[in-house]
Backbone as XML, in Angstrom:
<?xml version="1.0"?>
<chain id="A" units="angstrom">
  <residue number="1" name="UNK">
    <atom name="N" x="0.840" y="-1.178" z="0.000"/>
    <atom name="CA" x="0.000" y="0.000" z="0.000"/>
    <atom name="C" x="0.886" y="1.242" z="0.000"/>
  </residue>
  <residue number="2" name="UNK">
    <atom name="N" x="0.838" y="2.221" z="-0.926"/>
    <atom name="CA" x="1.880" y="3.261" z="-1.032"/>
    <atom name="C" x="1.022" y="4.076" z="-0.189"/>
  </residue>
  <residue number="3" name="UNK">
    <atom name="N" x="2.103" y="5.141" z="0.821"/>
    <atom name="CA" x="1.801" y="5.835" z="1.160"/>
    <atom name="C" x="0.386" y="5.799" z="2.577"/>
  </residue>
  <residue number="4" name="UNK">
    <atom name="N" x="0.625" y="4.777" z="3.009"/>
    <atom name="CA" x="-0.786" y="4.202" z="3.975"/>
    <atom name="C" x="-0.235" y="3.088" z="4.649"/>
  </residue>
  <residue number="5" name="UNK">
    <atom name="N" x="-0.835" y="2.764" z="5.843"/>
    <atom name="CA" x="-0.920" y="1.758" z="6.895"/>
    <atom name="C" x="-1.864" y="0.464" z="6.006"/>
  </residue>
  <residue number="6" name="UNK">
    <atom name="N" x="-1.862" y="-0.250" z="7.049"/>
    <atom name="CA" x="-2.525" y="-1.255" z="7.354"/>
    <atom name="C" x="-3.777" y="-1.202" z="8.008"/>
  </residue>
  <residue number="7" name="UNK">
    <atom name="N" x="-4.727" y="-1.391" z="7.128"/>
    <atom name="CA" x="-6.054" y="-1.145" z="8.378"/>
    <atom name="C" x="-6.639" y="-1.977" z="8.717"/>
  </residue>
  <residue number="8" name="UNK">
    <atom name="N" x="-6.536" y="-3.255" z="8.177"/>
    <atom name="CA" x="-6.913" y="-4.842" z="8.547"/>
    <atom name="C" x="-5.981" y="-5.928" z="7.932"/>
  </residue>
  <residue number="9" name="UNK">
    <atom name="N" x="-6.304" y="-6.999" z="8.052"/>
    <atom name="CA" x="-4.932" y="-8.137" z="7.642"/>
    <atom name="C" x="-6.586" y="-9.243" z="7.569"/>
  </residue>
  <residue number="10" name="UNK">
    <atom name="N" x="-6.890" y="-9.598" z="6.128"/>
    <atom name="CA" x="-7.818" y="-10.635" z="6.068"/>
    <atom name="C" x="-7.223" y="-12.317" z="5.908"/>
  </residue>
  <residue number="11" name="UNK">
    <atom name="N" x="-7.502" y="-12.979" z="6.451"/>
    <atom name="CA" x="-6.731" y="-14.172" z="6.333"/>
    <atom name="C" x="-7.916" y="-15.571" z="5.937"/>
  </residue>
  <residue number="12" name="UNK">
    <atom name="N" x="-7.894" y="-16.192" z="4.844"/>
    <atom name="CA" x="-9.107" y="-17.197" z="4.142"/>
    <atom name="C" x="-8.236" y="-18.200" z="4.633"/>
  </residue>
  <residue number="13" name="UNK">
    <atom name="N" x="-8.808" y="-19.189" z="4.733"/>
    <atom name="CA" x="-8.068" y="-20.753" z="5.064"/>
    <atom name="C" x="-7.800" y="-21.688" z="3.634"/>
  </residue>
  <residue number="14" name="UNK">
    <atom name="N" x="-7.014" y="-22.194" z="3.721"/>
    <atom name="CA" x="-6.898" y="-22.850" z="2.343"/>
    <atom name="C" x="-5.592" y="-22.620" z="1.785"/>
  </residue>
  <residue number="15" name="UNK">
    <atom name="N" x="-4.973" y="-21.411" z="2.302"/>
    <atom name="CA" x="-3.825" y="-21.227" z="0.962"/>
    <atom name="C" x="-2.526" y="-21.009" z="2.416"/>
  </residue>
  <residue number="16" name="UNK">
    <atom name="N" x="-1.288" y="-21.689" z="1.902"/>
    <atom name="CA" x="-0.779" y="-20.747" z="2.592"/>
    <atom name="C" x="0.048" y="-19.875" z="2.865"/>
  </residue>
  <residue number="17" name="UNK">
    <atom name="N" x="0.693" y="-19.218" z="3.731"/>
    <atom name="CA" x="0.913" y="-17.876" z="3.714"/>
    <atom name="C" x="2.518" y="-17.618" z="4.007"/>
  </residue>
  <residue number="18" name="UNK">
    <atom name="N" x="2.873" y="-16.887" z="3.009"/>
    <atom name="CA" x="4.401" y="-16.849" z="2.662"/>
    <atom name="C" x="4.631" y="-15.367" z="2.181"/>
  </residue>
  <residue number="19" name="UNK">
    <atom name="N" x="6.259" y="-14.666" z="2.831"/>
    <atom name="CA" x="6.464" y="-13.094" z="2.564"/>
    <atom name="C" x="6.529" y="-12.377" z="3.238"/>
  </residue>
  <residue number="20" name="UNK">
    <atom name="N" x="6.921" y="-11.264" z="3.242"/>
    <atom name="CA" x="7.340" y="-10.070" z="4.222"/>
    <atom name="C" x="6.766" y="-8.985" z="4.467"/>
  </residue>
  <residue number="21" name="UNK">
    <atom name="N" x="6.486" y="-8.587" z="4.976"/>
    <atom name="CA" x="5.526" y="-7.484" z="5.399"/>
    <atom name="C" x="6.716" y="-6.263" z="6.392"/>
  </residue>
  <residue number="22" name="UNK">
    <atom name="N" x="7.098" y="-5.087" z="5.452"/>
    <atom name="CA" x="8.126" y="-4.713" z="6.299"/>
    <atom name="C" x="6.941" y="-3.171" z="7.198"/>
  </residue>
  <residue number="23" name="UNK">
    <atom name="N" x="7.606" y="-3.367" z="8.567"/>
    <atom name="CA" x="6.899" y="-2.391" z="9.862"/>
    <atom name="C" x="7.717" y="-1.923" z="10.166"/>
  </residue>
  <residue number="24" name="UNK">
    <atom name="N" x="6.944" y="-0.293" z="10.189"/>
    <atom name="CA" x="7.596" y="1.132" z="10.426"/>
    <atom name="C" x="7.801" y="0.907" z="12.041"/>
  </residue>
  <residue number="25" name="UNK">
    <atom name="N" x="8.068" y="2.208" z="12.661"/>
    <atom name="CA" x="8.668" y="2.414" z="13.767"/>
    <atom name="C" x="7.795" y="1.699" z="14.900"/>
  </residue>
  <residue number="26" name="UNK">
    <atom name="N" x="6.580" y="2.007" z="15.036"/>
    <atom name="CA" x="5.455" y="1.469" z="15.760"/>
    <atom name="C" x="5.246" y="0.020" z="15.831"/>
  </residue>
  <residue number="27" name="UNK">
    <atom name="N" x="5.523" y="-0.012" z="17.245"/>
    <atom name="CA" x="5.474" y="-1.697" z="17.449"/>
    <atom name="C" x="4.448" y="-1.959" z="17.609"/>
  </residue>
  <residue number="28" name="UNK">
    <atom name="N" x="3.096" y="-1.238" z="17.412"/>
    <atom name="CA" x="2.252" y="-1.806" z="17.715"/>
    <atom name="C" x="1.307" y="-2.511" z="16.162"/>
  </residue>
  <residue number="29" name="UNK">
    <atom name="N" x="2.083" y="-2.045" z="15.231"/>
    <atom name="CA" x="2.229" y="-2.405" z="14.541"/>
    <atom name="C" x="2.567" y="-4.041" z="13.613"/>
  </residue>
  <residue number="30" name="UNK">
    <atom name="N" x="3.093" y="-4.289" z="14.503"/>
    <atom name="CA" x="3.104" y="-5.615" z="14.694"/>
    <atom name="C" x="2.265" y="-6.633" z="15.318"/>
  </residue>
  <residue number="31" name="UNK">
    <atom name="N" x="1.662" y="-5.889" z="16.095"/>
    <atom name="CA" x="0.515" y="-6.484" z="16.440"/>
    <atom name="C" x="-0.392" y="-7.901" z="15.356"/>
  </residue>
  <residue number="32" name="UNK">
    <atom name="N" x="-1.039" y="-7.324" z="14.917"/>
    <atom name="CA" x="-1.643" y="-8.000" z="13.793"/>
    <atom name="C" x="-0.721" y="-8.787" z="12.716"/>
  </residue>
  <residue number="33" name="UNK">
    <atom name="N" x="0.021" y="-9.098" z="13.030"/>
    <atom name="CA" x="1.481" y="-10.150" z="12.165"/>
    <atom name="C" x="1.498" y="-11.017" z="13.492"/>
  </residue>
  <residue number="34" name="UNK">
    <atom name="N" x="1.687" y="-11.143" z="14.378"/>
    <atom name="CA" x="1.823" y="-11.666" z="15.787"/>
    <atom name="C" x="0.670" y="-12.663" z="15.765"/>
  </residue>
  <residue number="35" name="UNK">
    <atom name="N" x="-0.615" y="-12.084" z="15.748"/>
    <atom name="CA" x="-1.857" y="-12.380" z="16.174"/>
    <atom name="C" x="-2.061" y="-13.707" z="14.781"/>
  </residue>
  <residue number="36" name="UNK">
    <atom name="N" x="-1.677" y="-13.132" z="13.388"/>
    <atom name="CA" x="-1.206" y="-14.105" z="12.279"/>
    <atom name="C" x="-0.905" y="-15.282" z="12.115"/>
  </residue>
  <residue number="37" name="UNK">
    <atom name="N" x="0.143" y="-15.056" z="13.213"/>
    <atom name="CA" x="1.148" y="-16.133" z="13.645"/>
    <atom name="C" x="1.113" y="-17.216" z="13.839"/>
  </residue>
  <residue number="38" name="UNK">
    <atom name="N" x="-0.282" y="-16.930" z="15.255"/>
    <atom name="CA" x="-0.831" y="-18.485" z="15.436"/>
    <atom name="C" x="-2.002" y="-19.192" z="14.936"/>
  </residue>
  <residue number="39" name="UNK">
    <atom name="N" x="-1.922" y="-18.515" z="13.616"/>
    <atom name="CA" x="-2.418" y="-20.135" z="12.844"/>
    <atom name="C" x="-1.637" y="-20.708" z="11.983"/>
  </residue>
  <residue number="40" name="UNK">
    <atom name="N" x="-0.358" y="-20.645" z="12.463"/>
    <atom name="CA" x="0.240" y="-21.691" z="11.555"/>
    <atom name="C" x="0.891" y="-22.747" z="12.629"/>
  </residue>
  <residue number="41" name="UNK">
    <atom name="N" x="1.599" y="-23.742" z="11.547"/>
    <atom name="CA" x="1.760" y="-24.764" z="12.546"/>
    <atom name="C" x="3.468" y="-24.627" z="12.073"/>
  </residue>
  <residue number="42" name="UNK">
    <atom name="N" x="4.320" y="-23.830" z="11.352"/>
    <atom name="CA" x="5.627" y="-23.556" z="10.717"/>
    <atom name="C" x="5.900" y="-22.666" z="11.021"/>
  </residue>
  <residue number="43" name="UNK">
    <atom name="N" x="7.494" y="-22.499" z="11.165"/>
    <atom name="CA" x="8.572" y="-22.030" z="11.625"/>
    <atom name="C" x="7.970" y="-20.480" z="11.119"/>
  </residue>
  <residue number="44" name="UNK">
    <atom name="N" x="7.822" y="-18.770" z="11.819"/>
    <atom name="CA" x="7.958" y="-18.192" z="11.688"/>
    <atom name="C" x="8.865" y="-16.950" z="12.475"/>
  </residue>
  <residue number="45" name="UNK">
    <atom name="N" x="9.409" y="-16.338" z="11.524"/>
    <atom name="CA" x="10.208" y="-15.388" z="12.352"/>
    <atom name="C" x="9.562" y="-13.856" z="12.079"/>
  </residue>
  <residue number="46" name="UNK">
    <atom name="N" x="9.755" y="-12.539" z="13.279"/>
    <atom name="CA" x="9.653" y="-11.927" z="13.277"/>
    <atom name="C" x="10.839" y="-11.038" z="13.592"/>
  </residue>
  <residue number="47" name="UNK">
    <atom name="N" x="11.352" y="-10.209" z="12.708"/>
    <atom name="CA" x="12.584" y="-9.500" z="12.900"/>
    <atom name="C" x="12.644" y="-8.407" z="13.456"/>
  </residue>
</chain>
């Protein structure tokens, strides 16, 4: 999204989910990548 946040994160079941999502200064920001997280059952990292 140029120039804009994130204002929701929709997630469908079925496919799955691979890639980077790079977060500005605000950790809260991360939030919703976190919350992501646990539906998977594979190795994820958050940097």
């Amino acid at each position: 999204m140029a120039g804009g946040g994130m204002d929701r994160i929709r997630i469908v079941g079925g496919n799955k989910l691979n890639g980077t999502i790079p977060i500005s200064g605000a950790k809260n920001a991360a939030l919703p990548l976190m919350t992501a997280a646990l539906l998977t059952d594979e190795t994820l990292i958050l940097d």
